[in-house]
N, C-alpha and C positions, 0 to 999 in steps of 0.2 A: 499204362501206369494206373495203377488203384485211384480211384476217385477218393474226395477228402472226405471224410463221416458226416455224416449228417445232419444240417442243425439241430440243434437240441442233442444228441446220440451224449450217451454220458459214459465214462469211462473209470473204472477202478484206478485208482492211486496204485507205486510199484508195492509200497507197504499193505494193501488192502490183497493186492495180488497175491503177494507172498505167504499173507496169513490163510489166505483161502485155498493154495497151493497145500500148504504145512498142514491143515484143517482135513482138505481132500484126501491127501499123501497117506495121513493116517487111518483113513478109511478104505473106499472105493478107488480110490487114484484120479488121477484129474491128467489129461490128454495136453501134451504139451499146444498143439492148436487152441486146444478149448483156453486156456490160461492165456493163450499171447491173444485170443478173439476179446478177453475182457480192457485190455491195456490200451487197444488205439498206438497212437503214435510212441508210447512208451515203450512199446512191444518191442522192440529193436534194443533198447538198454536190457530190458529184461532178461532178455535170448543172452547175452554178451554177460551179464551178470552170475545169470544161471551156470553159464557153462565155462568161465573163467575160474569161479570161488575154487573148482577140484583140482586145478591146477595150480592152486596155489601153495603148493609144497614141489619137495625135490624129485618125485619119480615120477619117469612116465608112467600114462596111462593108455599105453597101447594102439589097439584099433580108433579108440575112442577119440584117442589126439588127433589121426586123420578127419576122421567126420567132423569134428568139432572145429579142425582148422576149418573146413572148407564151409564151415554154416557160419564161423564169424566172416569169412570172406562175402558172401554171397549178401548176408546180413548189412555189411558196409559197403557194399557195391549199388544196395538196394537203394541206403543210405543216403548216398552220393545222387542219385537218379531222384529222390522226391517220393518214393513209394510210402505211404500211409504207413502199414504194416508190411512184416518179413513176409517175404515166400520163400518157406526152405523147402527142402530138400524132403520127399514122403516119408522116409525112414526118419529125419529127426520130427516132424510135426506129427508121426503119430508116436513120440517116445512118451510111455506112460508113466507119470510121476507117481511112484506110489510105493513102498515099506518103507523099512526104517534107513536103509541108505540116502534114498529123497529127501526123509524127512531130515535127516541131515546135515546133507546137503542145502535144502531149503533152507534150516535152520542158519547155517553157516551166512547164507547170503545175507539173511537179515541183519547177523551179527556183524558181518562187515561191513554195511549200509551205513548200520548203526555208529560203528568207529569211525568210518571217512567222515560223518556228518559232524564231529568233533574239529574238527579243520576244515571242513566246507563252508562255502557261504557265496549266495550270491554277486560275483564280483567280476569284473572283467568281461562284460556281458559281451562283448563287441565280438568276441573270439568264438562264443556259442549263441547265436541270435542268428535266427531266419536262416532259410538257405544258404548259407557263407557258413555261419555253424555248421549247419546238418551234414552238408559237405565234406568239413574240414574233419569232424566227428566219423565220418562216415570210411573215409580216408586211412584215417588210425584205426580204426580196426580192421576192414580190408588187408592193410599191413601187417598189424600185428597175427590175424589167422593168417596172413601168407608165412610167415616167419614160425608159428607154429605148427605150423605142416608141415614144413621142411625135414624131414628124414634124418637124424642125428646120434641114430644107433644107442636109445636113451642116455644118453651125455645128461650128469645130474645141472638141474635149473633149466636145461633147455625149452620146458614147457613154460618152465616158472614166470621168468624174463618176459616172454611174448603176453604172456595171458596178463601181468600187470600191465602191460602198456593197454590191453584192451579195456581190463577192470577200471582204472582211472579214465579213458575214452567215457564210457560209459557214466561215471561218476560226472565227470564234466557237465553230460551233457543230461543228466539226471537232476541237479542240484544246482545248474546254469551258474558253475566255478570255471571260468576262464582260466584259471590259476591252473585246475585239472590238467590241461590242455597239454601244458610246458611239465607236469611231471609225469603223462602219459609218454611224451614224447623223449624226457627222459630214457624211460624204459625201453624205448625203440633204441636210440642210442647204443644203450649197456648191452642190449639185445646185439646188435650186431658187431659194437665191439668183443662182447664172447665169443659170438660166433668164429669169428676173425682168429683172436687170440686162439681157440680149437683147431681152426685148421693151419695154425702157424706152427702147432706143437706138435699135431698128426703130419706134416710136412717136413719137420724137423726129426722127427723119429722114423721115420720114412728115409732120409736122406743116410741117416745114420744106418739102418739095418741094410740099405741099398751097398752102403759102402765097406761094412761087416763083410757083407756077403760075396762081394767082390773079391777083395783080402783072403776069404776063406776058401774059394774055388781056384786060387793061384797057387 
């Protein structure tokens, strides 16, 4: 396990992050390691931030949905175990942030920082405080990237669903909103009652063309 920083070691705020990201992005690009080396223990929200916001509309996004499920998995596994900072994966820590997609992208994060902060506050501390939070936080996302990796033949919202349950994990446990928690967990919820409801209607049209086709070989 990552030893904790070091006294005195000082660390960028996610807003100081993100502006220096956005700053870089538009320049030379800034190395997704280098960005999560300034953050300390925030780096873990970051990572789950960064790579939830593009998923927050209705199509998939391909190869990138697998990798991305498995780095918020790994991310909240981390989570769960006490590690300071993520260890992902070589191909996502050396992903280079940098044209106008990033910037973007980057931008996006900000702006939705910025909206949850309109409803956030810290409140219900008991749910995200110490290792019992980091935990339980750590958990919810785990989940929500298992649920986002899961293979659904771009079914529109299939990304959508998981990646909210993660973005509010993250929100939670960014802005110390116990509240987060329950409408993270929400999205887990909705997440697999769609799920459910898809495979009841692929089951059900299944059953039907099963029984077409019976009918039409006799």
């Amino acid at each position: 396990m990552e030893q904790p920083a070091a006294a005195g070691e000082s660390h960028e705020t996610i807003d100081e992050a993100l502006r220096t990201c956005i700053t870089r992005a538009q320049s030379d690009g800034i190395a997704l390691e280098e960005a999560l080396a300034r953050l300390g223990p925030a780096s873990f929200c970051f990572v789950c931030l960064l790579l939830s916001v593009p998923f927050i509309q209705p199509f998939s996004l391909g190869p990138f949905t697998m990798a991305s499920g498995l780095t918020f998995m790994a991310a909240g596994w981390q989570m769960t175990r006490g590690y300071h900072a993520p260890h992902l994966p070589k191909a996502m820590n050396g992903l280079r942030l940098h044209g106008k997609t990033w910037v973007m992208v980057l931008g996006l994060c900000e702006k939705t920082l910025r909206f949850c902060r309109r409803f956030t506050k810290p409140r219900m501390q008991n749910w995200v405080a110490g290792r019992s939070g980091e935990r339980l936080v750590g958990w919810l996302i785990l989940i929500g990237g298992f649920l986002l990796a899961i293979p659904t033949a771009n079914i529109p919202l299939n990304n959508t669903l998981p990646a909210l349950m993660i973005l509010f994990a993250a929100i939670a446990w960014l802005e110390k909103d116990g509240g987060m928690i329950f409408v993270s967990l929400a999205w887990g919820v909705l997440t697999l009652l769609y799920f459910v409801g898809i495979l009841l209607v692929i089951w059900f049209f299944g059953a039907q063309i099963a029984a077409w086709w019976q009918e039409f070989r006799k």
